[in-house]
C-alpha positions in Angstrom: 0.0 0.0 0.0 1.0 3.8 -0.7 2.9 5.2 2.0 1.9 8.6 2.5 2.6 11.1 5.0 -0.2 11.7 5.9 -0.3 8.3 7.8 1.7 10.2 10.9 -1.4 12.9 11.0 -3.8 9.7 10.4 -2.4 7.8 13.6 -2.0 10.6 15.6 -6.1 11.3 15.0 -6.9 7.5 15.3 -4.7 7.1 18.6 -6.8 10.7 20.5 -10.0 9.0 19.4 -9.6 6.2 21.0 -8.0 8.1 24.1 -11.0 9.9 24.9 -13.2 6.8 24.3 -11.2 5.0 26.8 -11.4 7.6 28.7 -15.2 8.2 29.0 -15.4 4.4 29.7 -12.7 4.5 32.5 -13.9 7.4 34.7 -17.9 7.7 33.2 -16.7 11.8 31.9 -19.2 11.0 29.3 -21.9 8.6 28.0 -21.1 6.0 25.6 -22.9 5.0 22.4 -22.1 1.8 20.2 -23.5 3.0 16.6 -23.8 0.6 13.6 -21.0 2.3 10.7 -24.1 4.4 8.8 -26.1 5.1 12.1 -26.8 8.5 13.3 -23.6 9.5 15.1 -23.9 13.3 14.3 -27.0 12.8 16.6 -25.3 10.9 19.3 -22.4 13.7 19.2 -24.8 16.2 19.7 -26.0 14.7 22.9 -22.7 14.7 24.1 -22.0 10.6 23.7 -18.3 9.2 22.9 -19.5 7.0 19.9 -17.9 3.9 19.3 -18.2 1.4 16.2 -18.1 -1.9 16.6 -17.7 -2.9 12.6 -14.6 -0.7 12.4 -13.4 -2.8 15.8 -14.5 -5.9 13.8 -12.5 -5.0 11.0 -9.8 -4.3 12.8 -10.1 -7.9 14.3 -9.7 -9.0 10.6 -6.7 -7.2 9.2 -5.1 -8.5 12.6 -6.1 -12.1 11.6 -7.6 -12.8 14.7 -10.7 -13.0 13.7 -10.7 -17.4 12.7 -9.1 -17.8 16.3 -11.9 -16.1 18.3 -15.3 -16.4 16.2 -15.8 -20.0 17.7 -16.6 -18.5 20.9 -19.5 -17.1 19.0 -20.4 -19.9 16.7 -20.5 -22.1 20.4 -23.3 -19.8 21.2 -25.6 -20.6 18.7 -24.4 -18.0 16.1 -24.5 -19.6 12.3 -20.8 -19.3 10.7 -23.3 -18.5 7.6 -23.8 -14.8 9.4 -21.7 -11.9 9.4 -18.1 -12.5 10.4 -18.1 -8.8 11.9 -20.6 -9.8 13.8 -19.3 -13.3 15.5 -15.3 -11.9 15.4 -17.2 -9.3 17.8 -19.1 -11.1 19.7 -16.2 -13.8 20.0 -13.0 -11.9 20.9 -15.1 -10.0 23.7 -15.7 -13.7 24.8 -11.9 -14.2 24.8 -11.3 -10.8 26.6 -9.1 -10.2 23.4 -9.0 -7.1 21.6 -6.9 -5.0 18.7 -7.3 -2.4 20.9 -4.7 -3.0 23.0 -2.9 -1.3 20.6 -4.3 2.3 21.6 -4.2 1.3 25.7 -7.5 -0.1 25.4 -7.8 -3.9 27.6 -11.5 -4.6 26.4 -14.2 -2.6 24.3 -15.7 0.4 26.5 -18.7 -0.7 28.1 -22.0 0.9 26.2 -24.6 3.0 28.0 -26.6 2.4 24.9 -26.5 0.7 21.5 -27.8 2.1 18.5 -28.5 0.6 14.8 -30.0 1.6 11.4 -30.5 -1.6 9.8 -30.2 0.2 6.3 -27.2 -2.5 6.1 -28.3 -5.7 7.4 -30.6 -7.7 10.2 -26.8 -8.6 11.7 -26.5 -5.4 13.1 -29.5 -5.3 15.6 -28.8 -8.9 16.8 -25.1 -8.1 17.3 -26.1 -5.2 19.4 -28.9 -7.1 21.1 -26.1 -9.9 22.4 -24.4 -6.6 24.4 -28.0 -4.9 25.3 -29.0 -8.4 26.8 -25.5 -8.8 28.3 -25.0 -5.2 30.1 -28.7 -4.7 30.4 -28.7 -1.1 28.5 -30.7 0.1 26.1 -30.7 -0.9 22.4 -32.8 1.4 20.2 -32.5 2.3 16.4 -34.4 3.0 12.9 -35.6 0.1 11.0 -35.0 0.9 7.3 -36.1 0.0 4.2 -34.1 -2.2 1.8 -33.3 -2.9 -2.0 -34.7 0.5 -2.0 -35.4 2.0 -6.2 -35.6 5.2 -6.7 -35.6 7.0 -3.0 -39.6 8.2 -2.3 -40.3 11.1 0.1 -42.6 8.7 1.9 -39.2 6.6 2.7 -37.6 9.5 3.9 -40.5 10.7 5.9 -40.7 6.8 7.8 -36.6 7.5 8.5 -37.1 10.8 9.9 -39.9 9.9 12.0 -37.6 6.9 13.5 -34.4 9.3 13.8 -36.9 12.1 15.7 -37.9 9.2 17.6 -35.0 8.6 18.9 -34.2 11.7 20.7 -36.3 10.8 24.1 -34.5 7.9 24.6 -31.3 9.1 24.1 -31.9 12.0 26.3 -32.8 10.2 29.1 -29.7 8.2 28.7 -27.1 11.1 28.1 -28.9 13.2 31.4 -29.1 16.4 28.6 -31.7 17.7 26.4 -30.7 18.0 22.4 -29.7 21.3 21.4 -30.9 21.8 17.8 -27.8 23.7 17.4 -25.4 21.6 18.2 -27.0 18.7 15.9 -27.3 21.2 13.3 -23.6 22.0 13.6 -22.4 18.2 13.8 -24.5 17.9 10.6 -22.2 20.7 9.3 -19.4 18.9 10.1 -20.4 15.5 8.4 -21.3 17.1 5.4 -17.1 18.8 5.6 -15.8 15.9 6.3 -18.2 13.6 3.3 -16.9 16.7 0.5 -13.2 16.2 1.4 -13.2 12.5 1.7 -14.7 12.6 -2.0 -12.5 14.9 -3.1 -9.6 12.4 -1.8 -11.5 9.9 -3.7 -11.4 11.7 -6.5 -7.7 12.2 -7.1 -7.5 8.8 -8.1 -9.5 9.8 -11.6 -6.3 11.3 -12.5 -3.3 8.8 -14.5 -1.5 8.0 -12.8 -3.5 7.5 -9.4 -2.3 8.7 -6.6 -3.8 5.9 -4.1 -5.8 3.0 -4.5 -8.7 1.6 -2.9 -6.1 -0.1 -0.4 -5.2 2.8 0.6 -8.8 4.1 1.1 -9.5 1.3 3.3 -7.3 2.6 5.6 -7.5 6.1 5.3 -11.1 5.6 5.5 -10.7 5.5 8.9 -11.9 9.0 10.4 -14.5 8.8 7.9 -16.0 6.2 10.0 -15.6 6.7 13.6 -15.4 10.7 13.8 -18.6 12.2 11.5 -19.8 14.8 12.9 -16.6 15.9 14.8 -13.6 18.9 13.5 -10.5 16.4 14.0 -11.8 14.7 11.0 -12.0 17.4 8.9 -8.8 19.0 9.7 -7.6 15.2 8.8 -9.0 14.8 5.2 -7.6 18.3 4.5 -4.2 17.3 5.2 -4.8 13.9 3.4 -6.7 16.2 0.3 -3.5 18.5 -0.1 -0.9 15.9 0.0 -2.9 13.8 -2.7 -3.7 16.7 -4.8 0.0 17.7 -4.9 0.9 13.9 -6.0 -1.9 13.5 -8.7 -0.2 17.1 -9.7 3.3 15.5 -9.8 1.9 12.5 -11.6 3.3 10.2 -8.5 1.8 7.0 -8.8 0.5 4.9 -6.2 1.2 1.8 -8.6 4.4 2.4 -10.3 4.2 1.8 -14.5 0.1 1.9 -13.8 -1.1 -0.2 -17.0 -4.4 -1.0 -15.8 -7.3 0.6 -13.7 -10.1 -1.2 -12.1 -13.5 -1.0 -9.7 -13.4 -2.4 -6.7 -17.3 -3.6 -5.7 -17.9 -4.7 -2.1 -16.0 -5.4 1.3 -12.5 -5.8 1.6 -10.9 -9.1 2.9 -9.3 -7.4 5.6 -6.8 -10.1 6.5 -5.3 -10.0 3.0 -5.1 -6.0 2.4 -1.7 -5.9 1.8 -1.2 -9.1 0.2 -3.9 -8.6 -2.6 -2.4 -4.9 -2.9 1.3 -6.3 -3.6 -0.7 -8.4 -6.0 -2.2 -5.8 -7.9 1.1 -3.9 -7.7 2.9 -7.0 -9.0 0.5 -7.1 -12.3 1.1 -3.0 -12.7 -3.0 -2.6 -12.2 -4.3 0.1 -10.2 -7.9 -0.5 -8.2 -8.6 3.1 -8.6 -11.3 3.0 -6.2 -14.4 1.7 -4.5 -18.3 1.0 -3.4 -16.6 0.4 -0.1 -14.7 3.8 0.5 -17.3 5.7 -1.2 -20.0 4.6 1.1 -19.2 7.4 3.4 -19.4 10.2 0.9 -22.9 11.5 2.2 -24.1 14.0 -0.2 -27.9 14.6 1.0 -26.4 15.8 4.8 -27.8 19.5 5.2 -27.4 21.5 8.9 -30.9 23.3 8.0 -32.4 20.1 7.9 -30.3 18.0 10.1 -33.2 14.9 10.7 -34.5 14.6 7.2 -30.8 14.9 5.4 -29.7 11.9 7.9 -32.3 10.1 6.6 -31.8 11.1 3.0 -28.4 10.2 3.2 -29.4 6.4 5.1 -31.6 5.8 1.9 -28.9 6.9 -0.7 -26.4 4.3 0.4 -25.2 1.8 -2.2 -25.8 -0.8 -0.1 -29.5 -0.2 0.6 -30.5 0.0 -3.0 -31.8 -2.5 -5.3 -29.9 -4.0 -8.4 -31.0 -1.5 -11.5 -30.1 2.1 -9.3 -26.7 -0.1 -8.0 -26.0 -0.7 -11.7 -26.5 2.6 -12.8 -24.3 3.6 -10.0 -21.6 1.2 -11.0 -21.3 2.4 -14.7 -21.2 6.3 -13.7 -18.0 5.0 -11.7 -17.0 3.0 -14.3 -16.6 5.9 -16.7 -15.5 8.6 -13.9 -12.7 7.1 -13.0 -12.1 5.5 -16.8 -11.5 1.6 -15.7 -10.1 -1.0 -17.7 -12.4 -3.5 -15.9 -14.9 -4.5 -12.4 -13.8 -6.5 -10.1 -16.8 -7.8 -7.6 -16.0 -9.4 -4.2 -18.4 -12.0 -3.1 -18.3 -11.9 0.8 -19.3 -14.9 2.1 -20.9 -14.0 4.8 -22.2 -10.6 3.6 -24.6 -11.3 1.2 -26.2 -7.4 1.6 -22.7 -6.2 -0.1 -22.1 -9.0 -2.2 -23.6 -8.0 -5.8 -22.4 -11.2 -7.4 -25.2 -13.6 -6.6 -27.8 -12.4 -9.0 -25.9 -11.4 -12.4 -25.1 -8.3 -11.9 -21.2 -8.8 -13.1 -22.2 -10.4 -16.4 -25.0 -7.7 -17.3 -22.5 -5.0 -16.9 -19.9 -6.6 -18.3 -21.3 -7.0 -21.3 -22.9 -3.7 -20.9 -20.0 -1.6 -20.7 -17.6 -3.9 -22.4 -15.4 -4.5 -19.8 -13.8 -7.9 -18.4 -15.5 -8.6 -14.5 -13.3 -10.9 -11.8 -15.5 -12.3 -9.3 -13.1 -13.1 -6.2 -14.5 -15.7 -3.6 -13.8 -14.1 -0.1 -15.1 -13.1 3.1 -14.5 -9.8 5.2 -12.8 -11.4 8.3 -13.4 -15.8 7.7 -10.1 -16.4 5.8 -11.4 -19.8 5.4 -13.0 -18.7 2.2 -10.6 -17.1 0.8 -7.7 -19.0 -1.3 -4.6 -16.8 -2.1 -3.4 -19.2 -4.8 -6.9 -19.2 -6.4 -7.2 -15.2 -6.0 -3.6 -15.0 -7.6 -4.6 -17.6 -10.7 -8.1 -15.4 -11.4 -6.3 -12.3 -11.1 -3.1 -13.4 -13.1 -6.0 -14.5 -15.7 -8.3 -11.1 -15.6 -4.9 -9.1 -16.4 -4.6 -11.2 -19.5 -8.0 -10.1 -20.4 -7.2 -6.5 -20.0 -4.2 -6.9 -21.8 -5.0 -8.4 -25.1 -8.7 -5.9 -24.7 -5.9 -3.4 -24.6 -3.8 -4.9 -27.5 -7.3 -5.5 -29.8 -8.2 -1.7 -29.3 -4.7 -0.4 -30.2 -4.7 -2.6 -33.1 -8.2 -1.2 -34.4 -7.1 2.3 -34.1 
């Protein structure tokens, strides 16, 4: 993966966050809220909560590779190894009393005063927070979304808003404050900052040669996810934003002798980030970018109408929509950042992210013209993913680009 400098600035903001969330845990200075990855964390900010995220813990559990050695403690509870791996690495390494977040002077997760979820992603994410509500005996409250959403109606938008409004007695009562419209309205503000300069971050990879990859997204992504709604993370991605802009401008490339661009769809396999990254490197093919990282560009967020934009922005996810608006989304990237081919990532135990299962690669394929690689994987269970089957198919879909390549120069 790239190494920018921007990674000092990166684990300096990544090491305070989880400081103060420690913090708050240790000595009860302030509340603590567990929020699903899309949930409404400007919300929970406003009230004053330390907001924690238990998928960017889980993930974390996977690039470690700790994840096969503790989700048995989960699967011994009755938990399918069918369901989300986030999910039972979770539930398992709290089992074990392990955690990544030893790291950042962390022994265990912080304890939750209440649990949150918008399950605009998945069921998963309400039982996994259920197991801790039923465990601590705290609260679990959230918005029950609609999925495989078309075009996005104002009657969806109104059901959201209703939930998100909803939610403010509750979490009143837990946080011992009333909301102040103003500060919700400002940590909507700040979303929205930190959504534009993240995209614009994203965007520097439309130039040739990219300056990063979707590699390095995934882990720059990181502010993106755990500090919406707060400055830190803006100050972050404008760091990040200059340093890339300068690079695209110097034509530094985050694959040296780029030949090849292509779109990443889905979750990453966190245990084998680097390793498929050197892979790509090795074959001189850059994966300019992704559904993943752009998941937390939030356009629709608007301080002037902080409830309604939140749910706006729940509904507009990739992931929430059904096959023909995903599609459409899919070739608008496919042009913008002018790929050579798709590459789709069929997560085992994510079937919500996984757009594999129902055609989509071979309709777009052929729609655009374009070679598709369907990888077999999973987020955290390494068990389904082989890396001497992911080299062969890779190996093979660079051949494809190649001679495409070779047959359009010799047309010309």
């Amino acid at each position: 993966m790239t190494q920018l400098a921007s990674a000092a600035a990166l684990k300096s903001v990544m090491a305070n966050y989880f400081s103060a969330l420690g913090q708050a845990a240790r000595d009860r200075s302030a509340p603590v809220a567990w929020c699903t990855s899309v949930g409404p964390a400007e919300l929970l900010r406003a009230l004053g909560f330390q907001v924690f995220f238990p998928e960017n813990h889980a993930a974390m559990l996977g690039a470690s590779r700790r994840a096969n050695h503790v989700m048995p403690r989960a699967h011994a509870l009755g938990y399918s190894q069918d369901i989300c791996s986030y999910l039972t690495s979770d539930i398992g390494a709290f089992r074990a009393g392990e955690t990544p977040l030893a790291t950042y002077g962390l022994t265990e997760v912080p304890k939750a005063d209440v649990l949150v979820f918008n399950t605009n992603q998945c069921r998963d994410v309400r039982d996994w927070f259920e197991w801790y509500g039923r465990r601590w005996g705290v609260p679990v409250v959230g918005v029950r979304s609609p999925r495989y959403v078309d075009e996005v109606r104002e009657a969806d938008v109104d059901g959201v808003t209703v939930q998100l409004e909803a939610l403010v007695a509750p979490l009143e009562q837990v946080a011992g404050r009333r909301l102040d419209p103003t500060a919700l309205s400002e940590a909507v503000r700040l979303s929205r900052r930190l959504s534009d300069l993240w995209g614009a971050c994203l965007d520097t990879a439309t130039h040739r040669p990219a300056p990063l990859t979707f590699f390095d997204g995934t882990v720059h992504m990181g502010p993106a996810v755990v500090l919406r709604g707060a400055p830190e993370a803006c100050d972050y991605y404008e760091v990040l934003l200059e340093e890339l802009e300068s690079r695209a401008g110097a034509r530094h490339a985050a694959i040296p002798g780029e030949a090849f661009r292509v779109f990443w769809d889905g979750m990453p396999i966190w245990g084998r980030l680097r390793a498929l990254g050197s892979l790509f490197e090795e074959f001189h093919t850059a994966v300019v970018a992704s559904t993943y990282c752009n998941s937390w560009v939030f356009a629709a967020l608007d301080p002037a109408e902080p409830f309604r934009s939140m749910a706006r922005a729940s509904l507009e996810l990739f992931i929430v929509r059904s096959e023909e608006p995903k599609e459409r989304y899919l070739e608008r990237m496919a042009r913008f950042y002018q790929v050579d081919g798709l590459i789709f990532h069929d997560c085992r135990t994510c079937p919500n992210n996984s757009n594999t299962r129902y055609g989509m690669p071979q309709r777009l394929g052929d729609r655009l013209g374009l070679p598709t690689l369907v990888l077999d994987g999973d987020v955290n269970d390494l068990r389904c993913f082989s890396d001497e089957q992911a080299r062969t198919n890779v190996e093979g879909f660079v051949e494809l680009l190649a001679d495409r390549g070779a047959t359009a120069r010799g047309s010309r």
